[in-house]
N, C-alpha and C positions, 0 to 999 in steps of 0.2 A: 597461522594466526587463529586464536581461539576467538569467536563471536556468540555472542548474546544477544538475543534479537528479541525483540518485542513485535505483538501484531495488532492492535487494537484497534484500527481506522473505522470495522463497522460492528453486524452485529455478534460475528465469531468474534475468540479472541485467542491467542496462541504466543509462547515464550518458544525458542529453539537457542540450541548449544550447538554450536557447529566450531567442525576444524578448518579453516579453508574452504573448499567447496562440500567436505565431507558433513552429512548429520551427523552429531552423536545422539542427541536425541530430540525431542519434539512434544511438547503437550499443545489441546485444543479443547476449547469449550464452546457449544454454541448452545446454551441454555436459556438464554435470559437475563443471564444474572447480570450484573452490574460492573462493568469494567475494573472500576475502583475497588473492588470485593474482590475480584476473582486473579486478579493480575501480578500483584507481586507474591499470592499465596504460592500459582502456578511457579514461579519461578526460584522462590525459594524450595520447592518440591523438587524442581527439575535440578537441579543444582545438586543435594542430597541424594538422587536415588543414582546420578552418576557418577557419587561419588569426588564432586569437584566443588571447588569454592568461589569464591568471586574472585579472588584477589587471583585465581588464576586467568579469569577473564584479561584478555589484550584490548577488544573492542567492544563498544557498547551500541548497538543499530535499534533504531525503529521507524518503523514506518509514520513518518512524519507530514503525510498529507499528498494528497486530497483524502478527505472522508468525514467521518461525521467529526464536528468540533469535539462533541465533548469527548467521545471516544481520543482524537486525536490527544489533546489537551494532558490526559490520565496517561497515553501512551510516552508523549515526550515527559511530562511530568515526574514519572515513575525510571525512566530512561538519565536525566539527569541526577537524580537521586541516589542511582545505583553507581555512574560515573564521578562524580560529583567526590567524594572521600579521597580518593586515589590517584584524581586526574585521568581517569580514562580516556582517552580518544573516543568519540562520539560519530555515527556516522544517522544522519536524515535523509530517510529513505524514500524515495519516492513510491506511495504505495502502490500507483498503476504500472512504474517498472517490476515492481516486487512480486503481483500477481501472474506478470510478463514472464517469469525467470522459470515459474512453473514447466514452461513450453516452450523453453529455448532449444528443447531438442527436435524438436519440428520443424523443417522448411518449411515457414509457411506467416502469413500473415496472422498477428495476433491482435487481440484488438479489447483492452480490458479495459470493463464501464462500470462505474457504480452510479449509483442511482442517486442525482443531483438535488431533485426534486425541482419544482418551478418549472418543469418540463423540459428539464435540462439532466443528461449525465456528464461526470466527471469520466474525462476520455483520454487515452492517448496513444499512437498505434506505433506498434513494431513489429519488425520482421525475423522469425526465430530464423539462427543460421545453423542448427546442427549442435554447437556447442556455445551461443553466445546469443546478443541480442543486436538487432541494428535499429537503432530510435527513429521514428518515419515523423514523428508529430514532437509538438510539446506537451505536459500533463496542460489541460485544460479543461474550465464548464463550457459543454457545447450541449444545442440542441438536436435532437432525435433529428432531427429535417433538415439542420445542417451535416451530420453523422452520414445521413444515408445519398445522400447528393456526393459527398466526399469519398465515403465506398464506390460508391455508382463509378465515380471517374477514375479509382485503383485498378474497377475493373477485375478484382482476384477474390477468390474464395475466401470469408474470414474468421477466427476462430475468436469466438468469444468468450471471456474469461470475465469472473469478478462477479459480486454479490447484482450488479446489474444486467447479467447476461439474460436469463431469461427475459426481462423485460422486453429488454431490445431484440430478442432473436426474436420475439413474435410479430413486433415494427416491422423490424426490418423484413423478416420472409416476407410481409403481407407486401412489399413494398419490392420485390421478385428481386431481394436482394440473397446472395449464393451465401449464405452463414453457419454455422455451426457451432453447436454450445462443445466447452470442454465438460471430458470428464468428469462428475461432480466431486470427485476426490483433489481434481483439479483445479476445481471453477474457483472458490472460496478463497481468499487471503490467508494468507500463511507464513509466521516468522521465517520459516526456511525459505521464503524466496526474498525477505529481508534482507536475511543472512548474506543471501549470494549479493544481493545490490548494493551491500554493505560491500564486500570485498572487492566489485570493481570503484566501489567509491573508492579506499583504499588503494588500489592500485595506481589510480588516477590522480592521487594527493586531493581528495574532495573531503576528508574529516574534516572533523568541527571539537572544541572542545562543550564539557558541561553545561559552561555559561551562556555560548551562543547559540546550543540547541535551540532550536524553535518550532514550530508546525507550521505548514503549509498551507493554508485554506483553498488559494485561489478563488476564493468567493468571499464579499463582505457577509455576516453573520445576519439574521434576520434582526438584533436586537440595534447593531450599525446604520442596514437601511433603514427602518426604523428612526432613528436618530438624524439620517442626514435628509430623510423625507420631512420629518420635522421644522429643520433647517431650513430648506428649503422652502415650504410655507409660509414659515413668518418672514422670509426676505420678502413675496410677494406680497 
C-alpha cells in the first residue's frame, strides 16, 4: 500500500511516501516557517523528485492529534484536500503512537510527551516489542506529578520521545526517576512513524474517509475555556 503521511502536530513539520512499512522518501523542516506555507509546497516536492503522483497514492495519513491546534487543523486540513478529489481512504493518526513507532524496535518502555502547556503534557506509554508496539495508556493531558507517580509504580526504565522529552527528562531525573531521551534523530515527530500508524490503522479496518477526517485535541482550546468560564459567570 502506497501512504502519504503528513506531520504537522508541532513545531517540525514533515510529508513521507512510504510503501507499506518501506520509506521511499521523507522531507523535514524545523525552521520557523509556518505550517500553512511550507506543507503542501513540501509535498508537492516529494511527490516529483520521486518521480510519483498522487493519483498513485492508496492512502492519505496524518497525524491527527494531540498537538498544537493550529498546527493540527493545517495538518488534517491539507490531508482532506489531497484525499478529498479521488475519495482516498484517510487514516488519523495518533501523534504520540506515531512518535512511538520511531522505537518499536526496542524492548523497552517508550514514553512520548509533548509539551501541553498549563503544566500538563500530552502523554501516552508504550512498550516497543522488537517489531511492533504494545499500547500501556490512552493518548492523554496529563500532569508532570501525575506522569511521574505513574512511572514511579511501572517501576522500569523509560525512553522518551517527542518534542516534550527534554522537558520532562529533567522533572523526571530530578524526581530519581530511571529516564532517558531518544536519540535526537529520533526524539522529534516524523510523517514516517505516521506512515507506519497509518498501516496498522489499516490493517485493523480503523480508515476514515475525507469527510470524517477530523483532529484530535483532547483538550478544550483556550478560546472554548474561555467561553464556557464566561458562561459560567453569568449563570452565578
Amino acid at each position: 500500500m502506497k501512504i502519504l503521511a503528513l506531520e504537522s502536530s508541532a513545531t517540525a513539520c514533515s510529508a513521507a511516501l512510504c510503501e507499506d512499512e518501506n520509506l521511499i522518501a521523507q522531507t523535514f523542516q524545523n525552521n520557523g516557517l509556518t505550517h500553512s506555507v511550507t506543507l503542501l509546497p513540501m509535498v508537492s516536492s516529494l511527490l516529483e523528485r520521486c518521480g510519483a503522483s498522487l493519483e498513485q497514492v492508496e492512502l492519505v495519513a496524518v497525524a491527527a492529534g494531540p498537538g498544537s491546534f493550529t498546527g493540527l487543523r493545517i495538518g488534517v486540513a491539507a490531508a482532506k484536500g489531497l484525499a478529498w478529489p479521488d475519495n482516498k481512504p484517510c487514516a488519523a493518526c495518533s501523534t504520540l503512537e506515531s512518535m512511538a513507532w520511531n522505537l518499536a524496535h526496542l524492548e523497552a518502555d517508550l514514553c512520548p510527551v509533548m509539551d501541553a502547556r498549563r503544566h500538563q503534557v500530552y502523554n501516552a506509554r508504550f512498550r516497543g516489542t522488537g517489531d511492533g508496539l504494545e499500547r500501556l495508556t490512552p493518548d492523554r493531558a496529563i500532569s508532570l506529578d501525575e506522569l511521574a507517580e505513574e512511572l514511579k509504580n511501572r517501576g522500569k526504565p523509560q525512553i522518551l520521545v517527542g518534542d516534550g522529552a527534554v522537558l520532562c527528562y529533567t522533572t523526571l531525573k530530578e524526581l530519581g526517576l530511571d529516564v532517558r531521551l531518544a536519540p535526537p534523530h529520533l526524539r522529534q515527530q516524523s510523517a514516517w512513524g505516521v506512515a507506519r500508524c497509518a498501516l496498522e490503522l489499516a490493517r485493523a479496518g480503523g480508515l476514515t474517509d475525507a469527510a470524517s477526517l477530523a483532529p484530535a485535541y483532547h483538550r478544550l482550546s483556550q478560546a472554548e475555556r474561555e467561553r464556557l468560564e464566561k458562561e459560567r459567570n453569568k449563570g452565578e
